[in-house]
C-alpha positions as CSV (number, residue, x, y, z in Angstrom):
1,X,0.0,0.0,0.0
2,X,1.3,3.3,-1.1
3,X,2.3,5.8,2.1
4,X,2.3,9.4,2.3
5,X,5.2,11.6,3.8
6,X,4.3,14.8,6.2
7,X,5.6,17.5,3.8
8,X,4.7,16.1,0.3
9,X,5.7,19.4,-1.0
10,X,9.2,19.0,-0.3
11,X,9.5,15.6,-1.6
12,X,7.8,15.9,-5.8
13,X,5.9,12.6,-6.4
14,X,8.2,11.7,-9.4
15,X,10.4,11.5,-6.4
16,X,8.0,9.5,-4.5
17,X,7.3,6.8,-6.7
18,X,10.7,6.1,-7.2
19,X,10.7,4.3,-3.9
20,X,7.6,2.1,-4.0
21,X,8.3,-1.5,-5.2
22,X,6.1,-2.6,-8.5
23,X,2.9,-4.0,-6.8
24,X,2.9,-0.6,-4.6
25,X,2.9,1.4,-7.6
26,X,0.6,-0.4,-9.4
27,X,-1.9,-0.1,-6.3
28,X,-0.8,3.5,-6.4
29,X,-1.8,4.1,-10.0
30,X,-5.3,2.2,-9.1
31,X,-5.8,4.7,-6.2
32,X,-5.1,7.6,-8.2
33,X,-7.6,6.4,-11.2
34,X,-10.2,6.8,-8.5
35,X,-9.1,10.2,-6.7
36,X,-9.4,10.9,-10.1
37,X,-12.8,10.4,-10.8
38,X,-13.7,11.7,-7.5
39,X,-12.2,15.3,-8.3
40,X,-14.1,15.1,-11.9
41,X,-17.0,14.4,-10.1
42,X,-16.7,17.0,-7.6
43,X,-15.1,20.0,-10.3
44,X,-13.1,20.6,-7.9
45,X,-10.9,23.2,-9.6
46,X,-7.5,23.1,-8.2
47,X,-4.4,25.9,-9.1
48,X,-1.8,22.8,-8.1
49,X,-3.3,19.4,-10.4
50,X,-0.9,16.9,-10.2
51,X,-0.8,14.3,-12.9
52,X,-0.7,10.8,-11.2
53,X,-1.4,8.5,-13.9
54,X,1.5,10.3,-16.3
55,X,3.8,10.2,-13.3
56,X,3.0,6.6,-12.8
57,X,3.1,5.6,-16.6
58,X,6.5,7.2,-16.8
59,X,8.1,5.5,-13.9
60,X,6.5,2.5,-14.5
61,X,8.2,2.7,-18.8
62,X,11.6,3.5,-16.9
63,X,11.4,-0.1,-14.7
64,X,10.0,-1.7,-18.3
65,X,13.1,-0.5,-20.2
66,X,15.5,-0.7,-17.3
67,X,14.3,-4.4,-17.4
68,X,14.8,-5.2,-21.0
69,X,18.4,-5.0,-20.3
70,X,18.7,-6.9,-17.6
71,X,19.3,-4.1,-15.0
72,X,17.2,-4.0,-11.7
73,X,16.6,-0.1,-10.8
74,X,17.3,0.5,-6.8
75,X,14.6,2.1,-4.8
76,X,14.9,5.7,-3.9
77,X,17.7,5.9,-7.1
């Protein structure tokens, strides 16, 4: 399950995801497809949106390609 830190602000997400393991940011990327439907829902307008599922998608092609070679990325890199 993903975790949250006390001062998010300080610590971007991109930064964030780096350290959850594969299933984490999987279940991270599920939880955001729903916070994401919630703040549709709601119109919630927002001067800060941040872009989970891009975030996610990137990290998640960095592991993929990291992987095609045969390197495992470390956590937190």
């Amino acid at each position: 399950m993903a975790y949250f830190l006390r001062h998010p602000d300080n610590y971007p997400l991109e930064e964030q995801v780096k350290s959850l393991g594969d299933e984490e940011l999987l279940d991270f990327w599920e939880e955001s497809q729903f916070l994401e439907i919630y703040i549709e829902d709601e119109q919630v307008v927002s001067n800060k949106v941040v872009k989970y599922e891009e975030v996610i998608l990137k990290e998640l092609h960095i592991r993929n390609y990291a992987k095609s070679f045969g390197q495992q990325l470390a956590a937190g890199r």
